[in-house]
N, C-alpha and C positions, 0 to 999 in steps of 0.2 A: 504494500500500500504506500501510496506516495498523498503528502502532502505540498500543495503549489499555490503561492502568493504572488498576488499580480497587485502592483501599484502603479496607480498614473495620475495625472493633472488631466483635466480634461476642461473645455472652454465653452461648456454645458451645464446649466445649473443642475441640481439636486435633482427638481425635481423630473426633467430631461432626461437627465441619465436612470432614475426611479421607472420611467414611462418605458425606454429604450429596454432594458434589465425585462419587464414586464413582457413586453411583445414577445423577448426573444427566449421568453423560461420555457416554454414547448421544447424548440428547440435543443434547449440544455439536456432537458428531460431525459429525450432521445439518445445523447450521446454515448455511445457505447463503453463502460466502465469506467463513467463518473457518477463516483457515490453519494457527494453532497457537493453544494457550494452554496457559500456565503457571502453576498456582498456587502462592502465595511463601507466605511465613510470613513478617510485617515484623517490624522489631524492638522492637516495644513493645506492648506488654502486651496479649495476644487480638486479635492484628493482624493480618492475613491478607488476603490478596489475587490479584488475578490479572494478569498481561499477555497480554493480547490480540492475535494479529495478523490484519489483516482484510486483503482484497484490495481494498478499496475503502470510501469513505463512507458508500456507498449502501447495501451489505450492514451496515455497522454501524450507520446507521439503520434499514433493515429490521428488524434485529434487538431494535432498543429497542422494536419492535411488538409484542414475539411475548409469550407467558404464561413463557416461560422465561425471560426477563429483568425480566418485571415481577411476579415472584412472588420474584428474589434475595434482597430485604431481609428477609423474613419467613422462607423457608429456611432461611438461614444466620445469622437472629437477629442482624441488624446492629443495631449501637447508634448512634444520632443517623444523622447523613449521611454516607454513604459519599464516598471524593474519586475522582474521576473524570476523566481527562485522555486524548485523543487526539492523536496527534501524526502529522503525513506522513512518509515516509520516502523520503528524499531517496537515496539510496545504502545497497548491501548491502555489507559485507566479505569477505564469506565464506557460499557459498553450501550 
C-alpha cells in the first residue's frame, strides 16, 4: 500500500476547486486500486491538495496514464509545479 500527497497553489478559489473535486469524484471512484483520497486545504495561501491511498505502485502508475491525471494541472488551475510524494506503508494502526 502506498501513500501519495499532492500539493499545489492553484488560481481558483475554494470554492472552484470544491465544485471541480465534485464533478470529477465518479471518476476517482472508478480508478482502478485507489483506496481512499482526501482533499486538504494547506495552509498557505490557495493551497490545496490531496492524499492518496493506493493499493499498490502499479495502480499508481497506471494511473499517471490515464486523461484524468494528466488533465489535473489545467483543471484545477495549478500555478508553477505541483509537489508530489509517494511513500510505502509499512504498518496500519487502526483499521
Amino acid at each position: 500500500m502506498l501513500v501519495q500527497t499532492v500539493k499545489f497553489e492553484s488560481i481558483l478559489s475554494e470554492e472552484q476547486v470544491m465544485r471541480i473535486a465534485e464533478e470529477r469524484a465518479d471518476a476517482y471512484r472508478a480508478v482502478p486500486g485507489l483506496m481512499q483520497k482526501y482533499y486538504v486545504k494547506l495552509d498557505t495561501p490557495n493551497g490545496y491538495g490531496g492524499v492518496l491511498v493506493w493499493e499498490s505502485r502499479e495502480a499508481l502508475d497506471a494511473f499517471r496514464e490515464t486523461e484524468l491525471f494528466t488533465t489535473i494541472p489545467a483543471v484545477y488551475g495549478v500555478k508553477g509545479a505541483p509537489s508530489i510524494e509517494a511513500v510505502e506503508v509499512l504498518d496500519v494502526l487502526r483499521r
